[in-house]
C-alpha positions, 0 to 999 in steps of 0.5 A: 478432585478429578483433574482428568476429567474432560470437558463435556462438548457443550462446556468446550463449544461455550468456553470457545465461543467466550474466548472468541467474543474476549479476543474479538472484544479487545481487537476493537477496544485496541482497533486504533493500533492496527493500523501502525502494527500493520505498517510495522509487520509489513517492515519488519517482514520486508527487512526479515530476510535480510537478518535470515541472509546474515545470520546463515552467512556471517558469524553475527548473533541475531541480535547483532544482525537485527541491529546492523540490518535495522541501522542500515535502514535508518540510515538508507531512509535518513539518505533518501532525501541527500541522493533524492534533493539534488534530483528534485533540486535540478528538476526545480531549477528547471521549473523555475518556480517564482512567487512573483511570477506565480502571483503575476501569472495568477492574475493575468489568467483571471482578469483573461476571459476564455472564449468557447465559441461565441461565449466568452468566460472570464475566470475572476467571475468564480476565482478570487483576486490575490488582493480580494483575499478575505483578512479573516481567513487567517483568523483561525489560526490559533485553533489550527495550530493546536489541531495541528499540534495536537495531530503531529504529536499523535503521529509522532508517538504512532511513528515511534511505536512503529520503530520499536514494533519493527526492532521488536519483531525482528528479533523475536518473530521468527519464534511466533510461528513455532509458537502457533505451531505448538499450539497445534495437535501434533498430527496438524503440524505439517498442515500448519507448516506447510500453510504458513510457507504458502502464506509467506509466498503470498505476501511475498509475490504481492510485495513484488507486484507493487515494486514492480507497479511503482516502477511501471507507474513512474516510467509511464508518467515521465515519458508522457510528461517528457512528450509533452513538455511538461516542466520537471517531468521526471521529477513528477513521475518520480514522485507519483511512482514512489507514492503509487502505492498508497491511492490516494496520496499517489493520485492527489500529489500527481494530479495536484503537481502536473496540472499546477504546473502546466497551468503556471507555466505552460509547456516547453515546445506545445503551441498551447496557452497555460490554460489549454496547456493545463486542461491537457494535462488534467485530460491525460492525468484522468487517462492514465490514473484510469488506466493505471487503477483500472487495468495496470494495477489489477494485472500487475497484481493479478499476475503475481497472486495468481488472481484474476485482475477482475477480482483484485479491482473489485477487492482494492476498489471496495476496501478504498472506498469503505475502509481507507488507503491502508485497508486498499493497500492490504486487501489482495494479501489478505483475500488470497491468504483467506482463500488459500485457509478456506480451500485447506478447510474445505479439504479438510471438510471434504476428508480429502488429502489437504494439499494437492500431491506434488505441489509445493508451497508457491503453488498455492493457487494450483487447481489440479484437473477435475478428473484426478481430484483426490478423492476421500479415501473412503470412497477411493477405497470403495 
């Protein structure tokens, strides 16, 4: 038998292909671990350059540097609720959150009709009563309770794969990359190299832009809640800055909390009902999710992925609404990392250079000028 014999270029366009559709077969049959492999690579890239930190600065090993860094974000995630409860504890306290009070605050406002002008409304018309409450809406709670156990145990094992996934790609990522590199020709290496470094400093740049979005966010919103009176003000721009990133959880918790607490207990200096007082605070709730997902968000973003802010609303917008929070949350990287493959083929194709001369890997959206674009070096040579 010849085993030298080549493959004619049918036989490896076929083969190709089947392996394409085989990857593309298991990619959906495991489609429901992308997900929390997802959350554990964006970790465990996050907590990467602090095992590069210690391994070129201390003597530890790798797998000692993985074990401190990957404890030592334990124990910062287990602390967060011991330096954050004091804060939420002051903030409460403030707020003075009474059951009594709430139920008593609650059937003052529906029995109160509301006057617009010559009409009056009364809110018990279209809001139920503490006492009409139906004894049959705790009837299912047997089949919640399941559902519910059913669901927490399912995010309970996803969160343990999300931990081992983490550690696991710590200690052994570094050697994915040469790993592709080998499967490479050896004339494409420094291509690939150099494409990679240019793919790290996308992510790196849109991790930075939502650190910075969670601040602004959270800064805005305490000092509109603080200039209106609203209770626990700081505490609300705290939780609507920390869960900013996520869309819909960000806007459900900080909408849902304000607007509930005006409505319970108004304002602090504001000549304003409950109600009233409520209804502002709803009106500045739209203002500013509008202003942050519109025009906040896109520049902040834009700016760091050197993308127009047009262009990242329109990508954040169409994957929240067709595929879900975590598809809006990596949608920018992953465009801007297609753009920065697709332009190196397209160079490629072109027989042009595949990077532009003198530009390192953080220009990775530089676009030199029209007229000094290279040009293929048979033409150049013509």
């Amino acid at each position: 038998m010849d085993t030298k014999k080549v493959w004619n270029k049918e036989v490896r366009i076929i083969t190709f292909l089947g392996v394409l559709l085989m990857f593309l077969a298991i990619l959906w049959f495991f489609r429901g671990a992308i997900n929390p492999l997802v959350i554990a690579a964006l970790f465990a890239y996050v907590m990467s350059p602090m095992v590069d930190f210690l391994l070129k600065h201390t003597p530890f090993s790798r797998t000692s540097a993985v074990l401190i860094v990957y404890f030592v974000a334990l124990l910062i995630l287990l602390a967060i609720p011991a330096v954050v409860v004091p804060v939420v504890v002051n903030q409460v306290q403030t707020i003075n959150l009474d059951l009594v009070a709430m139920v008593q605050n609650y059937e003052s406002f529906v029995t109160r009709p509301i006057t617009l002008l010559q009409w009056s409304v009364y809110p018990n018309q279209f809001l139920p009563e503490i006492h009409e409450v139906p004894a049959n809406l705790f009837n299912p709670v047997a089949e919640f309770t399941l559902g519910f156990v059913e669901t927490f145990s399912k995010n309970i094992l996803w969160i343990f794969v999300v931990f081992v996934t983490i550690y696991y790609l710590l200690m052994d990522g570094y050697r994915m990359s040469p790993w592709l590199a080998r499967l490479a020709p050896d004339d494409f290496r420094p291509d690939y190299e150099h494409l990679v470094a240019q793919l790290k400093h996308v992510w790196s740049d849109y991790l930075r832009s939502q650190l910075a979005f969670m601040f602004v966010v959270g800064l805005i919103d305490s000092i509109v809640w603080l200039a209106i009176g609203l209770p626990g003000a700081i505490f609300l721009g705290f939780i609507t800055g920390l869960t900013s990133f996520v869309h819909e959880i960000g806007a459900i918790v900080s909408g849902v909390l304000s607007v509930a607490i005006a409505l319970l207990l108004g304002s602090h200096f504001l000549p304003l009902s409950n109600f009233w007082f409520a209804v502002v605070v709803l009106g500045l709730y739209l203002v500013l999710t509008a202003l942050k997902n519109v025009w906040i968000r896109p520049v902040i973003v834009g700016r760091h992925v050197h993308l127009h802010s047009g262009i990242v609303f329109v990508i954040i917008l169409a994957a929240l609404v067709f595929y879900g929070a975590l598809a809006a949350f990596i949608a920018v990287p992953v465009f801007v990392s297609l753009v920065v493959i697709v332009r190196y083929l397209r160079r490629r194709i072109l027989g042009l250079p595949p990077f532009p001369e003198n530009t390192a890997p953080s220009d990775y959206f530089y676009f030199p000028p029209q007229n000094t674009i290279d040009e293929p070096e048979s033409e150049s040579r013509a």
